[in-house]
C-alpha positions as CSV (number, residue, x, y, z in Angstrom):
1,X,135.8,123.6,86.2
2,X,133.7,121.7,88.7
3,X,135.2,120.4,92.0
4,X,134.7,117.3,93.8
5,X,136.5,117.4,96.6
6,X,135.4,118.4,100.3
7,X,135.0,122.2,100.3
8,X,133.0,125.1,101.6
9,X,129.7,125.7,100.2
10,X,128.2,128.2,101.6
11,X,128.2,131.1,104.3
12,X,125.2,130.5,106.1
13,X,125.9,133.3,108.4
14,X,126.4,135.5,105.8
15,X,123.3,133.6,103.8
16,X,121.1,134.9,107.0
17,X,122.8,138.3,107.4
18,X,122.1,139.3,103.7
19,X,118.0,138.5,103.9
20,X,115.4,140.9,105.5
21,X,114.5,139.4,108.9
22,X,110.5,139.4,107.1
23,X,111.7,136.9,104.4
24,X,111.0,133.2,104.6
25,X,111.1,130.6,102.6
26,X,114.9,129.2,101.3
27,X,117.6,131.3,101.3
28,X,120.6,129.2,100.2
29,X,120.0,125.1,98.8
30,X,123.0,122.8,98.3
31,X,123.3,122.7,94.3
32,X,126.5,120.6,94.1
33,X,126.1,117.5,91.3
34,X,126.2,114.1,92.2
35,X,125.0,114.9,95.7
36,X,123.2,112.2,97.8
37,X,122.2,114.9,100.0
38,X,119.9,117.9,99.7
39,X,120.2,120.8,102.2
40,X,118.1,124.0,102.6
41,X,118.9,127.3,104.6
42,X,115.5,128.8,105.4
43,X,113.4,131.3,107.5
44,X,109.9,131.3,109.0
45,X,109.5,135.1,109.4
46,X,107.8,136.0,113.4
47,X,104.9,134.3,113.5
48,X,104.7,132.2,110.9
49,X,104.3,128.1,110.7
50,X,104.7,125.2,109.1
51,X,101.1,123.5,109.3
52,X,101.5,120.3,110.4
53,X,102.8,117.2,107.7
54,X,104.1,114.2,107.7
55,X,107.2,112.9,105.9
56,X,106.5,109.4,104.8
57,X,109.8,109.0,102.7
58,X,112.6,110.9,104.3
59,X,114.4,111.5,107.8
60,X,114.9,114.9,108.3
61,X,117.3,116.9,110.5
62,X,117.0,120.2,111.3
63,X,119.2,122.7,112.8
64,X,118.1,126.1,114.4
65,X,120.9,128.8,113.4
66,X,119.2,132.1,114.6
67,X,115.9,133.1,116.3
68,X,113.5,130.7,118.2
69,X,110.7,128.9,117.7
70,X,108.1,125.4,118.6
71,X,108.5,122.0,117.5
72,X,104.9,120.1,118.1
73,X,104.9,116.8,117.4
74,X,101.9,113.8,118.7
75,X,103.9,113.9,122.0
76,X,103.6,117.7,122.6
77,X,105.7,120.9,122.1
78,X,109.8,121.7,122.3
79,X,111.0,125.2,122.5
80,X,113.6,126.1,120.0
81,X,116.7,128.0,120.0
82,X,119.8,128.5,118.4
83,X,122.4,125.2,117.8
84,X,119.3,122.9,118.6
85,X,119.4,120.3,116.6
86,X,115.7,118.1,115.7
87,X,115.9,114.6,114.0
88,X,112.3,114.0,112.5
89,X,112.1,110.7,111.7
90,X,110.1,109.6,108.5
91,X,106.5,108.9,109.0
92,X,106.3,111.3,112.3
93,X,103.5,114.2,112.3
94,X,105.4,117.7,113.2
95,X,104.1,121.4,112.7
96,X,106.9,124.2,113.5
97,X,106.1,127.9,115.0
98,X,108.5,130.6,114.4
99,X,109.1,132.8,117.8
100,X,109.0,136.7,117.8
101,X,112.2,137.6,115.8
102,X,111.8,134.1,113.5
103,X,113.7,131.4,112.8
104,X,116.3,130.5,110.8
105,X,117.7,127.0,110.4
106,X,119.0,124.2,108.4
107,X,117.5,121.3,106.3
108,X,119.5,118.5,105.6
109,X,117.8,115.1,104.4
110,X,118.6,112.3,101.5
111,X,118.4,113.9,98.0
112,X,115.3,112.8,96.6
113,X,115.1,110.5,93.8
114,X,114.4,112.5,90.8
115,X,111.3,112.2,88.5
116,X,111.4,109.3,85.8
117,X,109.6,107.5,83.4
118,X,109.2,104.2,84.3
119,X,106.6,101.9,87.2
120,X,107.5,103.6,90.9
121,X,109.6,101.1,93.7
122,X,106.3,99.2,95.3
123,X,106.1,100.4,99.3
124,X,106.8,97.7,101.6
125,X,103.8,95.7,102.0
126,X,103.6,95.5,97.9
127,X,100.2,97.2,97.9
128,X,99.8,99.8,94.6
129,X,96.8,101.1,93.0
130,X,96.7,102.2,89.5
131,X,99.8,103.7,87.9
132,X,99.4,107.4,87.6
133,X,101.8,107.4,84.7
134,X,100.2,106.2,81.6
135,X,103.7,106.9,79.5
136,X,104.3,102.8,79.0
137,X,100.9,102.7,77.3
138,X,101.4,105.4,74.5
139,X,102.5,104.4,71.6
140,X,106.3,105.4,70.2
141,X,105.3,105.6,66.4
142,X,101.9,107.1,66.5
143,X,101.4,108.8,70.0
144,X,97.7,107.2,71.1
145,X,97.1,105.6,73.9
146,X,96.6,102.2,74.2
147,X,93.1,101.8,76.4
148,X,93.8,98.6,77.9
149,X,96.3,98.4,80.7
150,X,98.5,95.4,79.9
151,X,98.4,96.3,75.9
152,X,101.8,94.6,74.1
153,X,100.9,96.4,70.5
154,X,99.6,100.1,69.7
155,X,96.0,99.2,68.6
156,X,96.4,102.0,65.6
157,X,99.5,101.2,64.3
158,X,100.5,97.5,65.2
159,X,103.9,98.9,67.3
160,X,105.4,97.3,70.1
161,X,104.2,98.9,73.3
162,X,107.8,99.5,75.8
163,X,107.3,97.0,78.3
């Protein structure tokens, strides 16, 4: 019987407790349905980094639980340590540095949209290049490929292209 009422989800204590300090990577994720959020628990063993990225799409808030580490961002470097709490705003560039005994912390952002078939939400400015997907130009009846990009009918069979 699923629940959908406020509840515990998880131990992440107990999540942390259970994994060899030399494991990264996730340890618990939030697998609730109908979530809008999505939440990781993970470790980056001593040592170990996350190269530096940016997030074009999402905000991101972390939360250090256990060990220590380095948050570098364009404006320099932030020691880490437990119950600190990071909000990395979308589009900023950040790399983070596990300390001696490693670091484990929490990932919470907005769930990302799912994959779909269908033309992606245009970026703000409207600029696009080519679709990747080419699933709108194959044909329902026969399976080819229509070659021309704005095709109506399957040039094989006569079909209706999906608009």
């Amino acid at each position: 019987m699923e629940q959908h009422g406020a509840r515990v989800v998880a131990d992440l204590g107990r999540e942390l407790a259970a994994a060899s300090s030399q494991t990264g990577g996730a340890l618990w994720r939030l697998a609730e349905s109908g979530r809008g959020l999505d939440a990781n628990l993970l470790r980056l063993p001593p040592g170990r980094a996350i190269d530096e990225h940016t997030d074009l799409v999402l905000d991101v808030l972390l939360i250090v639980l256990e060990g220590s580490g380095e948050l570098r961002t364009e404006s320099g470097s932030q020691g880490l340590r437990p119950v600190s709490a990071l909000w990395l705003p979308k589009g900023s560039r950040r790399a983070l540095i596990a300390g001696p005994d490693g670091m484990g912390y929490l990932s919470v952002h907005q769930r990302r949209p799912g994959l779909s078939i269908g033309t992606p939400p245009r970026p703000e400015g409207g600029e696009v290049g080519e679709e990747a997907c080419l699933l709108a130009r194959v044909c329902p009846e026969c399976g080819r490929l229509a070659p021309e990009r704005a095709a109506r009918f399957c040039w094989s069979c006569g079909s209706a292209l999906e608009a």
